[in-house]
C-alpha positions, 0 to 999 in steps of 0.5 A, spaced: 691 492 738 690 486 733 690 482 740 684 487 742 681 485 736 680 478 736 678 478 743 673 482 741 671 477 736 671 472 740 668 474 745 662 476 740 662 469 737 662 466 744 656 471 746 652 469 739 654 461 740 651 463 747 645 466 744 644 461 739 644 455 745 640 459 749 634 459 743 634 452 741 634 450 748 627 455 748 624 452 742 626 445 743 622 446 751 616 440 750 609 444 748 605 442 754 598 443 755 593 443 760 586 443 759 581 445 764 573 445 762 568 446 768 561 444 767 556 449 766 561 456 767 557 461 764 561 466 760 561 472 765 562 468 772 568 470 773 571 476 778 575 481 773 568 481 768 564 485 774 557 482 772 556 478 778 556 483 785 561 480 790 564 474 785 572 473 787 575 468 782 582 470 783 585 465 779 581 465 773 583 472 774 590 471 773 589 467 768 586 473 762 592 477 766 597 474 764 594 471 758 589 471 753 580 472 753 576 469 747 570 474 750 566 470 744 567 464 745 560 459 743 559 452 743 556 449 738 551 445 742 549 448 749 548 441 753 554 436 756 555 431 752 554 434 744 559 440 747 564 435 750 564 430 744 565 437 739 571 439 744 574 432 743 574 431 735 572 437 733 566 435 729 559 439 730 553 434 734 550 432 727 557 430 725 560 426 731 553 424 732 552 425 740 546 429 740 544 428 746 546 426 754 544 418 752 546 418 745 552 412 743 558 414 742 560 412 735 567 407 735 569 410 729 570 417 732 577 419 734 580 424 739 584 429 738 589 426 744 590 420 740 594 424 735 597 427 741 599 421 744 602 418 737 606 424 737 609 422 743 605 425 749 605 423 756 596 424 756 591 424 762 584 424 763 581 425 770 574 428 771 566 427 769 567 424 761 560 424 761 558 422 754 554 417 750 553 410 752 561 410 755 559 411 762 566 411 766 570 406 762 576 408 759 577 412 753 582 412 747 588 417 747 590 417 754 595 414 758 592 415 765 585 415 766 580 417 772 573 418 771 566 416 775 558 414 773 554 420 770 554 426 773 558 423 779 558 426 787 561 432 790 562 428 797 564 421 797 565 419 790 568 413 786 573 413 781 574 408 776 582 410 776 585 405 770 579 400 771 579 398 778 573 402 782 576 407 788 571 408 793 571 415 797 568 415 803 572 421 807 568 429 807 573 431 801 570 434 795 569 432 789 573 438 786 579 437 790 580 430 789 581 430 782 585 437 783 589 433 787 590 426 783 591 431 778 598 434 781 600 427 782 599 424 775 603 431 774 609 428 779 610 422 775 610 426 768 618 426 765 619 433 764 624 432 757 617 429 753 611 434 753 605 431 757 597 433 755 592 433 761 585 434 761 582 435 767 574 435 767 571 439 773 563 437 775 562 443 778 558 447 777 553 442 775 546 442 779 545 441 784 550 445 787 555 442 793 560 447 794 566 445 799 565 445 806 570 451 806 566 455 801 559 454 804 555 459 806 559 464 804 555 468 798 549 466 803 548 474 804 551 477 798 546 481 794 544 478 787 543 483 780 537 479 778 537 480 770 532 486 768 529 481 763 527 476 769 520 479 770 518 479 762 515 472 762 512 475 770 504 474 771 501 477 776 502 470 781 509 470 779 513 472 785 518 478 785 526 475 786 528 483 788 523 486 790 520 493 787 522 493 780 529 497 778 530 503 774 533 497 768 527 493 770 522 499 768 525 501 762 526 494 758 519 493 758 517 499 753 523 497 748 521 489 749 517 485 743 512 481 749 508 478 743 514 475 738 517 472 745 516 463 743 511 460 747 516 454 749 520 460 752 513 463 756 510 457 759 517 454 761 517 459 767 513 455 771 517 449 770 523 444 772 527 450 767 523 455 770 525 461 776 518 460 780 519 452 780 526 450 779 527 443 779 520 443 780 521 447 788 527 442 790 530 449 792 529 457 792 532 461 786 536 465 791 539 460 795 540 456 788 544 462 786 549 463 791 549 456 792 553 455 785 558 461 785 560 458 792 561 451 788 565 455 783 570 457 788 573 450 788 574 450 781 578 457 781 583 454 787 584 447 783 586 453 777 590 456 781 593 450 784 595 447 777 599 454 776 603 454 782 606 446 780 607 449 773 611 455 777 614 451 782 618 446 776 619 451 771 614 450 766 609 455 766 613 459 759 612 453 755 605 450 758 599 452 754 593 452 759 586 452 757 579 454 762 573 453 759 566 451 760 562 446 756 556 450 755 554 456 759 547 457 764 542 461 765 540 465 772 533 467 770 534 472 764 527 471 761 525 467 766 529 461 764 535 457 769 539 452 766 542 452 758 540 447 752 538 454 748 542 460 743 541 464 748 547 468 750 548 467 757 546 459 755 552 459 748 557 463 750 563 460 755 569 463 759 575 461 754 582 463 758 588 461 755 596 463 757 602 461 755 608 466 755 611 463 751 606 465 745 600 469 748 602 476 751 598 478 758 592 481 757 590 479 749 583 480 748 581 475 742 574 479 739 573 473 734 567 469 735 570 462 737 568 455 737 568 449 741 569 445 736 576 450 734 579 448 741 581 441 738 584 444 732 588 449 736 592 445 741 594 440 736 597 446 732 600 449 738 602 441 739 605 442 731 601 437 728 597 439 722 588 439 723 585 432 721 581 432 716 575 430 719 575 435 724 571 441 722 573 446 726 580 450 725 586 453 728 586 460 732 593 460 735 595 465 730 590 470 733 591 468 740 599 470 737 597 476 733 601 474 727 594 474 723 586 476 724 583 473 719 577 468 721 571 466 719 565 471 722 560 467 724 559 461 729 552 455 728 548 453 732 543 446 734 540 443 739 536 436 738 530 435 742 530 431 748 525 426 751 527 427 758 526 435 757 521 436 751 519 442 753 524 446 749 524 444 742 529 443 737 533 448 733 538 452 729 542 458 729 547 462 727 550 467 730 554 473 727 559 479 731 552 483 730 546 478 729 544 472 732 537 468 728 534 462 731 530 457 727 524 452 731 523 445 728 517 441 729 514 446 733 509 451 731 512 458 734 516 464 732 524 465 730 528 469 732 533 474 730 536 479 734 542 485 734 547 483 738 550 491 738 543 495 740 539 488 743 544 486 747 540 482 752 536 479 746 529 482 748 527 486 742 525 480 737 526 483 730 524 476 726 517 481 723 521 487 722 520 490 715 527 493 716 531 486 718 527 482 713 533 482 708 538 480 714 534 475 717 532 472 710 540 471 709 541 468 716 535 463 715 540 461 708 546 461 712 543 456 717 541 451 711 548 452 706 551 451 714 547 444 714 548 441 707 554 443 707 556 439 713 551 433 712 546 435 717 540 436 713 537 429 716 535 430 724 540 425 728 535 419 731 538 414 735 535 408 739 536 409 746 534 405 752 532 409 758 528 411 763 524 417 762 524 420 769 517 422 771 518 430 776 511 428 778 514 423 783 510 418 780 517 413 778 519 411 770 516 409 765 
């Protein structure tokens, strides 16, 4: 009996020891992460959202499945650098100082991949850097660097990998190859010391390539054209789909026509305008299709990182993140393109897994910036947010441990001498209401209820009963710019070509 008992005891002691062994090894796993951003990925163009008729993103599908989506994720700014720069320090535009897609990057700033890589990660870049005065060289905070001029090419591009210039002359596209540059940095990492890798997609930037395997395949898919699209319609404006639907017919009762910006009307035969996109470089339907085949691309290097990670038994403790770096408009108030508060233009797809910490289909309501992301992946990194940074940690949400957060995202966009038809403005949104505020030109405000408006199409601006809102949002917005030093509208000297459409060269 005595002798059953102590085996007994023994046996418990070797099962906790075991047990003991098995949880440190667990927590003592190397934290990875692998952040994916894509270029112009508005918020619903993903298969499992069944907005878009025939999309298929199975990757980016399995993602939410097995991991968490932000549905409210913002950006701070709606245009490719300004977002970028916030993803990167944390910081709004006015702050960091890139307000625009030419303005110089300051040398002051610091990337939240530094203090990765000064806590011992093995950290990457590879894709479209995109920012400032920069152009491919590369940047501080990362170990291994591969990126391109500009906005690069989908066929035939050149890399510049660690400083030399590598030139691609075979059909391979764009998103593969970095896809495939990004598995071979993979390969290299010691798997004993936690690595970081940033993989920046050009696509889906305009004008759209997809591969050659995915070409033509959406060509005769049916398009939902937004009900909104025909509200800036003349006469002369051509019908994208034919009779006007039940949805069509029915808004146009509810929608305030006389309170919609001018800018927003005269823009719709324009460069950023569904009858002359790109100023009739290419037709709206084919534009369409033509970019959800080059999303294609992007959701099979998705799929490909997240087989690697299975294959080598790191996908438990690897945080993966899918985002975009600004939405886009598909002709929702008669508008392509992004770089306006409108929904379609500032949310992004935000997706998030890591098993170890995130349970399967966690679905985060709070409205989330990019100017979190930074503060979030040190967090799950164990590092303490920097002081600079004005963003902060939401990876208690993504764990359920807490639901405390802030209730509102800000908004800025500064003009842009290459596109001075859409002017500067401000914004706050809450869970209900979104308030936009003009600078410098002589238009309307708007304010919309998200809840009951949520195609933003009924302005509330001259409402008797939304007075007080829209009085309280307005101070918001300014507290939110004096609080954060952005009270003075960000100019900087920039030597550039300004491009005329009109086909009559630079001036």
């Amino acid at each position: 009996m005595k002798d059953a008992f102590l085996l007994m005891v023994f046996l418990l002691s070797c099962n906790e020891i075991s047990a003991q062994s098995n949880n440190t090894k667990f927590k003592t796993k190397p934290k990875n992460i692998i952040f994916i951003l894509a270029d112009d990925h508005r918020f619903d163009a993903m298969g499992f959202m069944n907005t878009i008729a025939g999309l298929k993103t199975p990757n980016l599908d399995k993602l939410a499945k097995e991991g968490a989506h932000v549905k409210n994720a913002c950006v701070s700014t709606a245009l490719c650098s300004p977002s970028r720069a916030s993803i990167l320090t944390g910081q709004y535009a006015h702050t960091h100082k890139v307000v625009d897609n030419f303005a110089p990057l300051p040398n002051q700033l610091k990337f939240f991949p530094q203090y990765l890589q000064q806590a011992g990660y093995q950290t990457a870049f590879l894709g479209k850097w995109h920012m400032g005065n920069t152009d491919d060289a590369p940047q501080k905070g990362f170990d291994y660097w591969l990126s391109f001029k500009g906005q690069g090419e989908y066929y035939h591009p050149t890399f510049n990998i660690n400083g030399k210039q590598v030139k691609h002359t075979d059909s391979t596209h764009i998103t593969d190859l970095l896809t495939n540059y990004a598995l071979d940095w993979l390969n290299t990492v010691k798997k004993d010391k936690p690595f970081f890798i940033y993989l920046s997609h050009k696509a889906v930037h305009a004008s759209f390539e997809p591969t050659q395997r995915h070409k033509d395949i959406y060509k005769n898919q049916s398009i939902n054209y937004p009900a909104s699209m025909y509200l800036t319609a003349t006469d002369s404006s051509k019908n994208w789909g034919g009779e006007k639907d039940k949805l069509t017919q029915s808004i146009f009762g509810k929608a305030n026509i006389i309170d919609m910006p001018k800018w927003v009307k005269n823009q719709r035969y324009s460069w950023h305008g569904v009858d002359y996109l790109y100023h009739g470089k290419i037709g709206f339907n084919d534009f369409y299709h033509q970019y959800f085949e080059t999303l294609l691309g992007v959701d099979e290097s998705v799929g490909k990182l997240l087989e690697w990670l299975k294959i080598n038994g790191l996908d438990e403790n690897t945080m993966v993140v899918y985002m975009g770096d600004n939405g886009f408009s598909f002709g929702e108030r008669g508008l392509i393109d992004k770089r306006h508060m409108y929904e379609e233009s500032m949310r992004v797809p935000l997706l998030i897994r890591c098993p170890s910490i995130i349970q399967p289909k966690t679905e985060v309501e709070q409205v989330i910036q990019n100017i979190d992301i930074a503060p979030t992946l040190l967090a799950y990194a164990n590092q303490a947010t920097p002081s600079q940074m004005q963003g902060n940690s939401f990876l208690n949400i993504l764990k359920k441990q807490s639901s405390v957060w802030k209730d509102k995202a800000f908004y800025e966009y500064y003009w842009e001498t290459d596109f001075p038809q859409t002017p500067t403005c401000f914004g706050v949104r809450t869970e209900r209401y979104k308030y936009i505020y003009y600078h410098g030109v002589w238009d309307t405000n708007e304010l919309y209820d998200l809840q009951t408006d949520p195609m933003e199409i009924n302005n509330l601006i001259r409402s008797k009963e939304h007075q007080e809102i829209a009085h309280q949002l307005r101070d918001q917005v300014f507290d939110w710019l004096e609080a954060t030093g952005g009270m003075q509208i960000p100019l900087n000297r920039i030597i550039q070509k300004r491009f005329d459409h009109q086909n009559r060269g630079n001036y």
